[in-house]
SEFIZA-3560 file (N, C-alpha, C; in Angstrom, 3 decimals):
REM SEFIZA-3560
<numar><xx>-3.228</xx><yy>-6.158</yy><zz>-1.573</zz><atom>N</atom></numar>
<numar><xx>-2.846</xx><yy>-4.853</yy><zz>-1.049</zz><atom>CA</atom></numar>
<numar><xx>-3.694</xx><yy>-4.473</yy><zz>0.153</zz><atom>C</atom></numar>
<numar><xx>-4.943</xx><yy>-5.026</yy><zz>-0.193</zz><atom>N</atom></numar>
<numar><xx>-6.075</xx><yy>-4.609</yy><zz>1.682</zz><atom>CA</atom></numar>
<numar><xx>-5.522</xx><yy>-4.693</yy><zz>2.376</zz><atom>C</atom></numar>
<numar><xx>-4.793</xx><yy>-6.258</yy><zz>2.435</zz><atom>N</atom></numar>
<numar><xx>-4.839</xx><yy>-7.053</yy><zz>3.778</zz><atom>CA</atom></numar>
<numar><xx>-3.946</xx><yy>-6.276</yy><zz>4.830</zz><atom>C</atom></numar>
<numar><xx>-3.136</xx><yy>-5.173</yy><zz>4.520</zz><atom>N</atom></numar>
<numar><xx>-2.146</xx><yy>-4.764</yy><zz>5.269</zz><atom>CA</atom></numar>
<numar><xx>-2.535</xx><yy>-3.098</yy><zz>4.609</zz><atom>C</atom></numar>
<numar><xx>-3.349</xx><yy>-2.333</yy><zz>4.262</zz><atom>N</atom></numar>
<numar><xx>-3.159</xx><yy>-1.591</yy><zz>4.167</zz><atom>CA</atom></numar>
<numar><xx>-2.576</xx><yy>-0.478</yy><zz>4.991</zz><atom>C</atom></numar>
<numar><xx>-3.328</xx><yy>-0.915</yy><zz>6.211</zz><atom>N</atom></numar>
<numar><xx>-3.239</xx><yy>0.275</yy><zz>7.763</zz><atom>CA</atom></numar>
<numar><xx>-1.688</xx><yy>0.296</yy><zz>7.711</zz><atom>C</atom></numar>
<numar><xx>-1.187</xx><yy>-0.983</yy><zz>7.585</zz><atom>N</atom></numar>
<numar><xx>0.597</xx><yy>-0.855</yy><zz>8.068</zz><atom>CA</atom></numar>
<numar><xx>1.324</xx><yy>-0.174</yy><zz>6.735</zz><atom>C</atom></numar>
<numar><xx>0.902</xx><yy>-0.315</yy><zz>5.191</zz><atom>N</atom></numar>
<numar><xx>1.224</xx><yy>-0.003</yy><zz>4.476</zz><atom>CA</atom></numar>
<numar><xx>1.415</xx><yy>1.295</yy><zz>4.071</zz><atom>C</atom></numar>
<numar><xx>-0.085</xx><yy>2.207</yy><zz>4.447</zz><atom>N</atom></numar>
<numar><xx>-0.149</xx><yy>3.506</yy><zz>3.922</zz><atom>CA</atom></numar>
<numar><xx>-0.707</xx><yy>4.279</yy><zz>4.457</zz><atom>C</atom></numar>
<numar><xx>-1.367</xx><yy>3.693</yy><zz>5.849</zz><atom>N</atom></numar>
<numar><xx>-1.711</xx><yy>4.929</yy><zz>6.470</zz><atom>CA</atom></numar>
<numar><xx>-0.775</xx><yy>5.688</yy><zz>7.354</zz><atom>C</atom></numar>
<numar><xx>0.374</xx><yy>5.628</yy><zz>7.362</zz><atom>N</atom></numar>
<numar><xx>1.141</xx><yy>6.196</yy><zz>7.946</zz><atom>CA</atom></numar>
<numar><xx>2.076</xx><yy>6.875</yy><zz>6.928</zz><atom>C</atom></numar>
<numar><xx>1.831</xx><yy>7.050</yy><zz>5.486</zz><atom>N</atom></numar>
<numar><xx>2.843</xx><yy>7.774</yy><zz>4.364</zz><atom>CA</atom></numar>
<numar><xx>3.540</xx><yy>8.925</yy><zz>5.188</zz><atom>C</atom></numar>
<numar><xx>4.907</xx><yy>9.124</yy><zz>4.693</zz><atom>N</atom></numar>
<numar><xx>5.221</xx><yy>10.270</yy><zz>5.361</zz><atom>CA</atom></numar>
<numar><xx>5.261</xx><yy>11.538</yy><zz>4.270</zz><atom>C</atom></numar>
<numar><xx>5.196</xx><yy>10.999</yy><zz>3.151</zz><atom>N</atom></numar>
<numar><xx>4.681</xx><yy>12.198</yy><zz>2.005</zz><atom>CA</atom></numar>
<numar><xx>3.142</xx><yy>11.852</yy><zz>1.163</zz><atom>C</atom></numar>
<numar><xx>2.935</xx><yy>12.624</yy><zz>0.306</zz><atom>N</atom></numar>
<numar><xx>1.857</xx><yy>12.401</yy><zz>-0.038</zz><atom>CA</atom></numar>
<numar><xx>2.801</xx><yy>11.936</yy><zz>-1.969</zz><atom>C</atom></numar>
<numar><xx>1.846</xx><yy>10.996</yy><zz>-2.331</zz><atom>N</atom></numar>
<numar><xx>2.520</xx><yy>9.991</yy><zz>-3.319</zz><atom>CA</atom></numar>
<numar><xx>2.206</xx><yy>10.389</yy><zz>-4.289</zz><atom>C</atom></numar>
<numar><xx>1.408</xx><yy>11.854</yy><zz>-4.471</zz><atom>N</atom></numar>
<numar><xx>1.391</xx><yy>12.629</yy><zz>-5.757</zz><atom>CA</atom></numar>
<numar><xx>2.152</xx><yy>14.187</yy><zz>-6.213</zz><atom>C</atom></numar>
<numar><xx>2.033</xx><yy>14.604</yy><zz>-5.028</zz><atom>N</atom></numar>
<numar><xx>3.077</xx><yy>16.120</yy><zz>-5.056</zz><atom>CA</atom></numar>
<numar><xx>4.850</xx><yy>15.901</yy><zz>-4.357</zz><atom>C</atom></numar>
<numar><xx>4.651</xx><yy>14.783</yy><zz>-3.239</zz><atom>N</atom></numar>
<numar><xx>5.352</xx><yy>14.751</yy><zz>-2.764</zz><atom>CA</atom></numar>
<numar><xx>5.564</xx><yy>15.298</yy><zz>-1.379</zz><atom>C</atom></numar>
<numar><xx>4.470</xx><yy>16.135</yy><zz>-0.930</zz><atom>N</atom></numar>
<numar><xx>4.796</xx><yy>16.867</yy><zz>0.173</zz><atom>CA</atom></numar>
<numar><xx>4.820</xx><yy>16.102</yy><zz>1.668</zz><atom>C</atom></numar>
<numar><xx>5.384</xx><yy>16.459</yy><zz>2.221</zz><atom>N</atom></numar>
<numar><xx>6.113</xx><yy>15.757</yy><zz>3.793</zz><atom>CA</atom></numar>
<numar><xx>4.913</xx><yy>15.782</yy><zz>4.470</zz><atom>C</atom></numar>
<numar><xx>3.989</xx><yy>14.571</yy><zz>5.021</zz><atom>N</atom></numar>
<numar><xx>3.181</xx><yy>14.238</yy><zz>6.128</zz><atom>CA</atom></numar>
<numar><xx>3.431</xx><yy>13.990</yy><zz>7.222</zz><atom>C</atom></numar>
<numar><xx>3.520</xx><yy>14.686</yy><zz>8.410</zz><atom>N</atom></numar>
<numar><xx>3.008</xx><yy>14.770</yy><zz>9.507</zz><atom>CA</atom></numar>
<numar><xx>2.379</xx><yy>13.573</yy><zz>10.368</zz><atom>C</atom></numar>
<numar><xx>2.203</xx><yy>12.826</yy><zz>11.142</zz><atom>N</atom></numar>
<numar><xx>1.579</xx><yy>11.650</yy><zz>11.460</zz><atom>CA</atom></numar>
<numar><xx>0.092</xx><yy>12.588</yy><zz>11.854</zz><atom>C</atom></numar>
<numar><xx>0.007</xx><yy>13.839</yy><zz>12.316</zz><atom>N</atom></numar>
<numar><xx>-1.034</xx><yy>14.048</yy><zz>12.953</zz><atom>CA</atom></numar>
<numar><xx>-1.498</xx><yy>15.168</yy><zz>11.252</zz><atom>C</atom></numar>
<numar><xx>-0.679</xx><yy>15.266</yy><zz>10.449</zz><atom>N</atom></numar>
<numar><xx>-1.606</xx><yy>15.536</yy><zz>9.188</zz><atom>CA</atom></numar>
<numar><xx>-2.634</xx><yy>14.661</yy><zz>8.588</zz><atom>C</atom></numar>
<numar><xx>-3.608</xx><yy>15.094</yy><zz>7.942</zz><atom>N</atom></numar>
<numar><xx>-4.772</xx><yy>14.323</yy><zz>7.414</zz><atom>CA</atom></numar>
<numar><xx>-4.499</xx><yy>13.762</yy><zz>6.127</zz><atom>C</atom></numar>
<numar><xx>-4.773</xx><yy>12.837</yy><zz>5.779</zz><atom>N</atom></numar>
<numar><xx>-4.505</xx><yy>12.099</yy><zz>4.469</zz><atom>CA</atom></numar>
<numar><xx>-5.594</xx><yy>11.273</yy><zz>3.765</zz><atom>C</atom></numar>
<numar><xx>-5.801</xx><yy>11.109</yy><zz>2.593</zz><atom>N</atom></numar>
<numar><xx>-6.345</xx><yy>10.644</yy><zz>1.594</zz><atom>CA</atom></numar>
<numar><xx>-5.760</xx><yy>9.704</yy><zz>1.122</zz><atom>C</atom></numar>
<numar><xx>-6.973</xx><yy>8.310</yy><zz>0.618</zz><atom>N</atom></numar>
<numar><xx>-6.801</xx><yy>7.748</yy><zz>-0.433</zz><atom>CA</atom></numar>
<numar><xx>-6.830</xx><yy>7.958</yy><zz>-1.509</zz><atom>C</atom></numar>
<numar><xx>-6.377</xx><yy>8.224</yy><zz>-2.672</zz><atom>N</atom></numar>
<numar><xx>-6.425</xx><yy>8.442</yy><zz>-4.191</zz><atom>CA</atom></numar>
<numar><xx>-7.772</xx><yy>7.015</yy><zz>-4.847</zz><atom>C</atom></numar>
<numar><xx>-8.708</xx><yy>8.174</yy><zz>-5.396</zz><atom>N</atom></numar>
<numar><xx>-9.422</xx><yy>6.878</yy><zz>-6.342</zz><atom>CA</atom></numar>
<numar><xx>-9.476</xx><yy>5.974</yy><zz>-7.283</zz><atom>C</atom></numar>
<numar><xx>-7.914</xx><yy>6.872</yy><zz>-7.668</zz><atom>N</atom></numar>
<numar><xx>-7.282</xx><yy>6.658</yy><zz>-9.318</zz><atom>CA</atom></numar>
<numar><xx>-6.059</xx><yy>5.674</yy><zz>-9.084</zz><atom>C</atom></numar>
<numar><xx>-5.465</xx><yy>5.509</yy><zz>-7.595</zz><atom>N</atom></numar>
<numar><xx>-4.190</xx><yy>4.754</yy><zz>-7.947</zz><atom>CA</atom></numar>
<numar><xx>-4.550</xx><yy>4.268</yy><zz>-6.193</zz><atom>C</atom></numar>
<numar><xx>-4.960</xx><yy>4.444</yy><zz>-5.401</zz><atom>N</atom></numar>
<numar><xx>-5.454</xx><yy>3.922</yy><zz>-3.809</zz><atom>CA</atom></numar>
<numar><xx>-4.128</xx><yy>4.284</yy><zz>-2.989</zz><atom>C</atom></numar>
<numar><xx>-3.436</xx><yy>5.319</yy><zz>-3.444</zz><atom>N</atom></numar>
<numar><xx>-2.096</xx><yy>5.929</yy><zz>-2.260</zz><atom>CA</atom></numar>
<numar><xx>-2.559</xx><yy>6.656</yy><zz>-2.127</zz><atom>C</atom></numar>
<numar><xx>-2.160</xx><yy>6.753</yy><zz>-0.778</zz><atom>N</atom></numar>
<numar><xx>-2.318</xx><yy>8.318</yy><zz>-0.344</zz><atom>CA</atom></numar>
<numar><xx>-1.962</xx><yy>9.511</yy><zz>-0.434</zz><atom>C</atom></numar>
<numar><xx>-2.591</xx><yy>10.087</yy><zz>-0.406</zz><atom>N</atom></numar>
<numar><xx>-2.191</xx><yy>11.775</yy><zz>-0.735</zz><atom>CA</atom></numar>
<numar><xx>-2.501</xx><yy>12.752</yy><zz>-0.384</zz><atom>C</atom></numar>
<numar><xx>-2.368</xx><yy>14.295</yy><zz>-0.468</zz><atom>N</atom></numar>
<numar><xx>-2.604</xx><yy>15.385</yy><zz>0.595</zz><atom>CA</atom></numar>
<numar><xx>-3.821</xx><yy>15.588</yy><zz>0.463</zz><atom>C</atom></numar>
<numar><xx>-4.497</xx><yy>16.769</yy><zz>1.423</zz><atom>N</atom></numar>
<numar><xx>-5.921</xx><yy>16.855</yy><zz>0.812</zz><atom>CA</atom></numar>
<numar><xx>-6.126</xx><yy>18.092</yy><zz>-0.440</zz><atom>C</atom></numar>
<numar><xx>-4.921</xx><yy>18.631</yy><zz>-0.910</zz><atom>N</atom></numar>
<numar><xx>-4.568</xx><yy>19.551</yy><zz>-1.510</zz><atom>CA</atom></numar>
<numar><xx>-4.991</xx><yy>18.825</yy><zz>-2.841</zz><atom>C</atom></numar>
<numar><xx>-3.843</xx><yy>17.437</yy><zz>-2.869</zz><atom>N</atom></numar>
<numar><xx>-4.062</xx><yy>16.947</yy><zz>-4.596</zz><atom>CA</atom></numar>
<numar><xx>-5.375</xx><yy>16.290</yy><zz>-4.419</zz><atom>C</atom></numar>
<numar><xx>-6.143</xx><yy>16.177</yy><zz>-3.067</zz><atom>N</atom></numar>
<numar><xx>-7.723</xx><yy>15.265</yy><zz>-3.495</zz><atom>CA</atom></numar>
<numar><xx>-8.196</xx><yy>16.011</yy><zz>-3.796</zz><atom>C</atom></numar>
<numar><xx>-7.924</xx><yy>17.736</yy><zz>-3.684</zz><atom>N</atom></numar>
<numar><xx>-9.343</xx><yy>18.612</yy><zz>-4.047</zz><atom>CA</atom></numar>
<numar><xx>-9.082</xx><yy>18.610</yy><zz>-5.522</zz><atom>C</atom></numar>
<numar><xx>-7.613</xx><yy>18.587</yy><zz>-6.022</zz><atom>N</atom></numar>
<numar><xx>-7.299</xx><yy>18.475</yy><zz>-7.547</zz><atom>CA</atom></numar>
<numar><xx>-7.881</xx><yy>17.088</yy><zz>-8.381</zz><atom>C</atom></numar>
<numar><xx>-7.748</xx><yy>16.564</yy><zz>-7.646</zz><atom>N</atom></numar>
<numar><xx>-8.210</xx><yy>15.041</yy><zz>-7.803</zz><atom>CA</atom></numar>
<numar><xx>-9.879</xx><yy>15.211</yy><zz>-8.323</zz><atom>C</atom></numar>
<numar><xx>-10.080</xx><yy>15.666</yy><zz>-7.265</zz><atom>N</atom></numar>
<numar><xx>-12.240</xx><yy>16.162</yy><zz>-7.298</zz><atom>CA</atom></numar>
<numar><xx>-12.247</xx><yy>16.770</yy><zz>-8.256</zz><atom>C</atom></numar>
<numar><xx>-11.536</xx><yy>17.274</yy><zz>-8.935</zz><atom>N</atom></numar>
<numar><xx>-11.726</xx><yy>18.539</yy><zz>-10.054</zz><atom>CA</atom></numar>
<numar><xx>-12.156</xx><yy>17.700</yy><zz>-11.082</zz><atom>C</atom></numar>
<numar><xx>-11.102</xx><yy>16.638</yy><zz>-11.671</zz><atom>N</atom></numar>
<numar><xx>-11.199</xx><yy>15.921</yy><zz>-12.683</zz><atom>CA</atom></numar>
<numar><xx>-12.582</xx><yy>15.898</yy><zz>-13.404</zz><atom>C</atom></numar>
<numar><xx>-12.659</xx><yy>15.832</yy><zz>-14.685</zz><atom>N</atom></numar>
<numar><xx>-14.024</xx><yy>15.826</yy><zz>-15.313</zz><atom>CA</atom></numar>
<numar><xx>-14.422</xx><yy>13.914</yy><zz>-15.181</zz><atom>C</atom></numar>
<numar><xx>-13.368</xx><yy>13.125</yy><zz>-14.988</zz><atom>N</atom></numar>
<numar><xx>-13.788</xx><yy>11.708</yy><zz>-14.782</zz><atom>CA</atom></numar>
<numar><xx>-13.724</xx><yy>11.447</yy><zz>-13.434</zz><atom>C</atom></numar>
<numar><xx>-13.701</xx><yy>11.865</yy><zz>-12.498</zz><atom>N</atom></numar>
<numar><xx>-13.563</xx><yy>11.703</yy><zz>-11.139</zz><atom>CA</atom></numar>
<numar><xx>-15.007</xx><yy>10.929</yy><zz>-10.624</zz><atom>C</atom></numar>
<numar><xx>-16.038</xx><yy>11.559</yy><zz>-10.987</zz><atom>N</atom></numar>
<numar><xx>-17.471</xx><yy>10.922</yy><zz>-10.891</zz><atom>CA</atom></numar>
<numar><xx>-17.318</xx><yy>9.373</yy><zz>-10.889</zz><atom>C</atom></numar>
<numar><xx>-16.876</xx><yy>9.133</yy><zz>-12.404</zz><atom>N</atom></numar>
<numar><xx>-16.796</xx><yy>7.878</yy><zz>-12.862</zz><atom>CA</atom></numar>
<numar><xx>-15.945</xx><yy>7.079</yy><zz>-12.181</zz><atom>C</atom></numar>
<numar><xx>-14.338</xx><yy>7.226</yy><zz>-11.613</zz><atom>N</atom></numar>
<numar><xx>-13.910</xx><yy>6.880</yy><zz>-11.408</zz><atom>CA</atom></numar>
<numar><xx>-13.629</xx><yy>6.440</yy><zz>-9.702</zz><atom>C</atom></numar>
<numar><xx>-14.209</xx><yy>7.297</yy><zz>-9.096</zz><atom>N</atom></numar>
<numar><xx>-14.849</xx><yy>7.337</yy><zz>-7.674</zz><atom>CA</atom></numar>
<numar><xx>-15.649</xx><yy>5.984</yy><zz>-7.429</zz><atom>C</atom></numar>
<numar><xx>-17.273</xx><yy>6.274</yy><zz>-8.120</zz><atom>N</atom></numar>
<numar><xx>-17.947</xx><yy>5.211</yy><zz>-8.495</zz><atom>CA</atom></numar>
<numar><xx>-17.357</xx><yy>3.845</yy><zz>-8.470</zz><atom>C</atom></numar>
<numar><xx>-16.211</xx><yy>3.475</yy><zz>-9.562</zz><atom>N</atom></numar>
<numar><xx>-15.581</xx><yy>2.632</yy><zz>-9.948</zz><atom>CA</atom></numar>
<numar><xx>-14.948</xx><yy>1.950</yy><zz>-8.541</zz><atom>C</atom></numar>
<numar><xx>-14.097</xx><yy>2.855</yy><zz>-7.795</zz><atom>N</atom></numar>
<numar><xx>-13.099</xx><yy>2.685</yy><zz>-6.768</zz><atom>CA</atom></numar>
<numar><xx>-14.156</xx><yy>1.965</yy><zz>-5.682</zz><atom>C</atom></numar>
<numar><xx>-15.128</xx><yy>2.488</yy><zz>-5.171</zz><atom>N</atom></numar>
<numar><xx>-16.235</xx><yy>1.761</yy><zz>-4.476</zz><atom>CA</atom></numar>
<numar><xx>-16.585</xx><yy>0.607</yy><zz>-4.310</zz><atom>C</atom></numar>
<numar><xx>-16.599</xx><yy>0.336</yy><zz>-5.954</zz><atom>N</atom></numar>
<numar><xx>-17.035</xx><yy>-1.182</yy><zz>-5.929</zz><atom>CA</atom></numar>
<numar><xx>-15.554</xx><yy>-1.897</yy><zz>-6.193</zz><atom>C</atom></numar>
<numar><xx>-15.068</xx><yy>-1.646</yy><zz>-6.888</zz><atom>N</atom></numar>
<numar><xx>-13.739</xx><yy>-2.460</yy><zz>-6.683</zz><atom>CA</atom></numar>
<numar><xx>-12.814</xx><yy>-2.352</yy><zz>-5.197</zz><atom>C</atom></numar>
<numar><xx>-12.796</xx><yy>-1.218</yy><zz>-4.714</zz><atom>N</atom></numar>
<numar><xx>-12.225</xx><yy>-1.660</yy><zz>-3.765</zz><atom>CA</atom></numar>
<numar><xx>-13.204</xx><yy>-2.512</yy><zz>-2.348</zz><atom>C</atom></numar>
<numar><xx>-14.458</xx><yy>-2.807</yy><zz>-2.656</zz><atom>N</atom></numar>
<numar><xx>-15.446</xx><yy>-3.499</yy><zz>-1.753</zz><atom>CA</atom></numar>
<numar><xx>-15.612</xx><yy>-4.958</yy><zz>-2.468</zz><atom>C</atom></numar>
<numar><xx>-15.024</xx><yy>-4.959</yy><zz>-3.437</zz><atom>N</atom></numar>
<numar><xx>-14.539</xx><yy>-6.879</yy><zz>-3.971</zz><atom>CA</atom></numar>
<numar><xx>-13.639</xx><yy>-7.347</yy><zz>-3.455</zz><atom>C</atom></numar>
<numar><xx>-12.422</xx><yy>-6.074</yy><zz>-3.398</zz><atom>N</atom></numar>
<numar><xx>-11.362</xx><yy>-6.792</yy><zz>-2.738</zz><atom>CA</atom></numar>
<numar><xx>-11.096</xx><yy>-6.748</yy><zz>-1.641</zz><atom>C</atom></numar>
<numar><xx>-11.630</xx><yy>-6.117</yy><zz>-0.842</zz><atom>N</atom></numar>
<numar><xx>-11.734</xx><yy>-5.949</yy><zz>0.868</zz><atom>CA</atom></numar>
<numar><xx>-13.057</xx><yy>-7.110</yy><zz>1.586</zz><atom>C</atom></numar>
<numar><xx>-13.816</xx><yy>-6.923</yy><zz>0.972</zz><atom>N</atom></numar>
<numar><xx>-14.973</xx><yy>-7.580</yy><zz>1.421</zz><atom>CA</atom></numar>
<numar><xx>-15.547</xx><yy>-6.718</yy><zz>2.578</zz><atom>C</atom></numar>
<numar><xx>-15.176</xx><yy>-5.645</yy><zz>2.228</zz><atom>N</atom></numar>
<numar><xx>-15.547</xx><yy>-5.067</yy><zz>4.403</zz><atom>CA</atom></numar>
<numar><xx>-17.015</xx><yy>-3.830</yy><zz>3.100</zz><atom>C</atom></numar>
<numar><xx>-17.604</xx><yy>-2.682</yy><zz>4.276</zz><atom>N</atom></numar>
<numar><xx>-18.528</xx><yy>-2.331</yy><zz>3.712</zz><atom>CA</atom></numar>
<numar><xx>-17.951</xx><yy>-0.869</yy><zz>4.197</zz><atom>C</atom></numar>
<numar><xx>-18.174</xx><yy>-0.495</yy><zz>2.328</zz><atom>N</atom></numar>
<numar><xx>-17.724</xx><yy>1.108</yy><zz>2.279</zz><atom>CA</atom></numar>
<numar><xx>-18.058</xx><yy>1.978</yy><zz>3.580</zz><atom>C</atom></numar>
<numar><xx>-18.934</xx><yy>1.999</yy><zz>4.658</zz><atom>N</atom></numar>
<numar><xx>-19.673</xx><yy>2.826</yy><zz>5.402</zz><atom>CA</atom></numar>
<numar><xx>-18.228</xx><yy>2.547</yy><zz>6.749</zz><atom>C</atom></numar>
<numar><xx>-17.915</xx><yy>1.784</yy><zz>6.786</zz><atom>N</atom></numar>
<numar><xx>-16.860</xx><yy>1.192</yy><zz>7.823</zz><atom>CA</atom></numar>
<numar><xx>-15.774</xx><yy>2.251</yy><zz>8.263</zz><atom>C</atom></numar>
<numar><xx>-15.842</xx><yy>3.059</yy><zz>9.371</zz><atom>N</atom></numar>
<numar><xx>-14.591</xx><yy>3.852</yy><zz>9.503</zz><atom>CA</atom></numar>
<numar><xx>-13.344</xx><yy>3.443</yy><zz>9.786</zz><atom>C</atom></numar>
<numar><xx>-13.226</xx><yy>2.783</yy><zz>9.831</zz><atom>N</atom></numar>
<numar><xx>-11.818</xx><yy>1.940</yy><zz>9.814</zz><atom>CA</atom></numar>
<numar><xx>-11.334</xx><yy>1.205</yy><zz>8.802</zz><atom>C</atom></numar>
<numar><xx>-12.267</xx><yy>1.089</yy><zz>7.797</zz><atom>N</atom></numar>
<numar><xx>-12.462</xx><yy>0.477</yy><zz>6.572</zz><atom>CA</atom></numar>
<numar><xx>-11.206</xx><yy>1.001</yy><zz>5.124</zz><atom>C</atom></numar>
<numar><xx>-10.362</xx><yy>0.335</yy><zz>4.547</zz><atom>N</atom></numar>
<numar><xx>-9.745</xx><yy>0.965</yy><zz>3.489</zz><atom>CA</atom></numar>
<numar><xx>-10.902</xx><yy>1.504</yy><zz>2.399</zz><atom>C</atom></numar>
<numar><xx>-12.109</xx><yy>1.189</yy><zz>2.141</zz><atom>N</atom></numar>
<numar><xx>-12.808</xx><yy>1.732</yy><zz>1.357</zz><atom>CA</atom></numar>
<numar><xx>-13.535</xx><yy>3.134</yy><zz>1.607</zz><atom>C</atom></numar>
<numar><xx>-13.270</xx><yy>3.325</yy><zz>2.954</zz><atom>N</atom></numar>
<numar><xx>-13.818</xx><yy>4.693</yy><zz>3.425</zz><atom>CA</atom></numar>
<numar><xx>-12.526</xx><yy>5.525</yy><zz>3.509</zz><atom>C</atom></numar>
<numar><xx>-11.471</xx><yy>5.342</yy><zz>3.649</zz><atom>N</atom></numar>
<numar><xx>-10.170</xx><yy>6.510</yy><zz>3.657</zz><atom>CA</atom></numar>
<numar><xx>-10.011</xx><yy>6.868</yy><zz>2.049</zz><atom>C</atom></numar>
<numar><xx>-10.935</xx><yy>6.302</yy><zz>1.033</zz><atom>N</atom></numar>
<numar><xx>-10.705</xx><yy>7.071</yy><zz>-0.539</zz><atom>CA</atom></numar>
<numar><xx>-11.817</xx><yy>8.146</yy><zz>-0.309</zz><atom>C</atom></numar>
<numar><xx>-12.458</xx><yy>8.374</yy><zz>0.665</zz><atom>N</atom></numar>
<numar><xx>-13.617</xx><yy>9.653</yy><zz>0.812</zz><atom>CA</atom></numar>
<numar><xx>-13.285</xx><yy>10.140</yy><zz>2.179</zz><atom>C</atom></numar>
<numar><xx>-13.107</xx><yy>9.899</yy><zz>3.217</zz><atom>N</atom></numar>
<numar><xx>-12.608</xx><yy>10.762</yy><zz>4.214</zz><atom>CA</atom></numar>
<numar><xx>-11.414</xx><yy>10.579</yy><zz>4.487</zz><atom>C</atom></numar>
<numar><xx>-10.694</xx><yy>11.971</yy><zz>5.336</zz><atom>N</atom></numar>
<numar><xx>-9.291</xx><yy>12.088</yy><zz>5.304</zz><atom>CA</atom></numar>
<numar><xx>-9.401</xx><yy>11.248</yy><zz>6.782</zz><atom>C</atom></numar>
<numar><xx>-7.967</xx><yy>11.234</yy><zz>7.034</zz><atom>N</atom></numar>
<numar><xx>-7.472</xx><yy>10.266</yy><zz>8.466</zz><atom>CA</atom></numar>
<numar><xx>-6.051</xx><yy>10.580</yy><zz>8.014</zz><atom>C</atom></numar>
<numar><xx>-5.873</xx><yy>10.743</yy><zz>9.542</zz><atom>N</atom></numar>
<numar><xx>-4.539</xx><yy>10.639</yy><zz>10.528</zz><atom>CA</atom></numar>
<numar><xx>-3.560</xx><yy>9.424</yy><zz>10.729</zz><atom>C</atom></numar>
<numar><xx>-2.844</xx><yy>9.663</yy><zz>10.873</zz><atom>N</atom></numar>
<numar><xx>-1.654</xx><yy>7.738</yy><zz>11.066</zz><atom>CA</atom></numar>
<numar><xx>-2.195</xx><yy>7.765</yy><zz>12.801</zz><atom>C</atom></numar>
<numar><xx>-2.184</xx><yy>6.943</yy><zz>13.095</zz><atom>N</atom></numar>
<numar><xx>-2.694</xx><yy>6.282</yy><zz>13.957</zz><atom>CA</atom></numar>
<numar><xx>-1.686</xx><yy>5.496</yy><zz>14.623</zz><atom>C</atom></numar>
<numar><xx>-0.827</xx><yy>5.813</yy><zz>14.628</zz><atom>N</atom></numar>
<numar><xx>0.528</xx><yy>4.965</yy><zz>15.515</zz><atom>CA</atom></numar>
<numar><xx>0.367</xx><yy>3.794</yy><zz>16.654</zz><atom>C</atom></numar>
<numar><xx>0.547</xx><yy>2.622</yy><zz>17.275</zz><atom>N</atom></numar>
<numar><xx>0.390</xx><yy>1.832</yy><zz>17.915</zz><atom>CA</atom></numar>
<numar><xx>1.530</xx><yy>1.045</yy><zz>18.417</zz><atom>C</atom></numar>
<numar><xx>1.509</xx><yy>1.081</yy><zz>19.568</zz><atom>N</atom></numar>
<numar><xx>2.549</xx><yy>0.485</yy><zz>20.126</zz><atom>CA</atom></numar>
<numar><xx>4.168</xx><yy>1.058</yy><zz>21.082</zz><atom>C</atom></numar>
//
């Protein structure tokens, strides 16, 4: 799922938990719990969770096994599950 994420999901045109219609120049989230994206509405719901700690944690290192790249990376799929980003269109 890394290897193509940018083409895969950073351009959602809804968010893959409420459903609501994204914007290319709206901000978007990775989910820690399922790695789609989603608004920043359901990440603050998301943050709420009493396992979110744990499961955050979790997402870090698993998603830095399967990427091999380093969480700190802004361009990185392991950094769009903690900061929001824009679709980025090309071409």
């Amino acid at each position: 799922m890394a290897d193509k994420w940018e083409e895969v999901i950073s351009c959602a045109i809804s968010c893959s938990r409420c459903n609501a219609g994204l914007k290319p120049e709206d901000q978007r989230i990775l989910s820690v719990y399922d790695h789609e994206p989603i608004c920043l509405a359901c990440k603050k719901a998301e943050e709420a969770r009493p396992d979110y700690p744990d499961v955050s944690r979790n997402a870090i290192g698993e998603c830095m096994d399967i990427t091999e790249l380093n969480y700190t990376d802004p361009k990185g799929y392991c950094f769009h599950h903690f900061y929001p980003y824009t679709c980025k269109k090309t071409g």
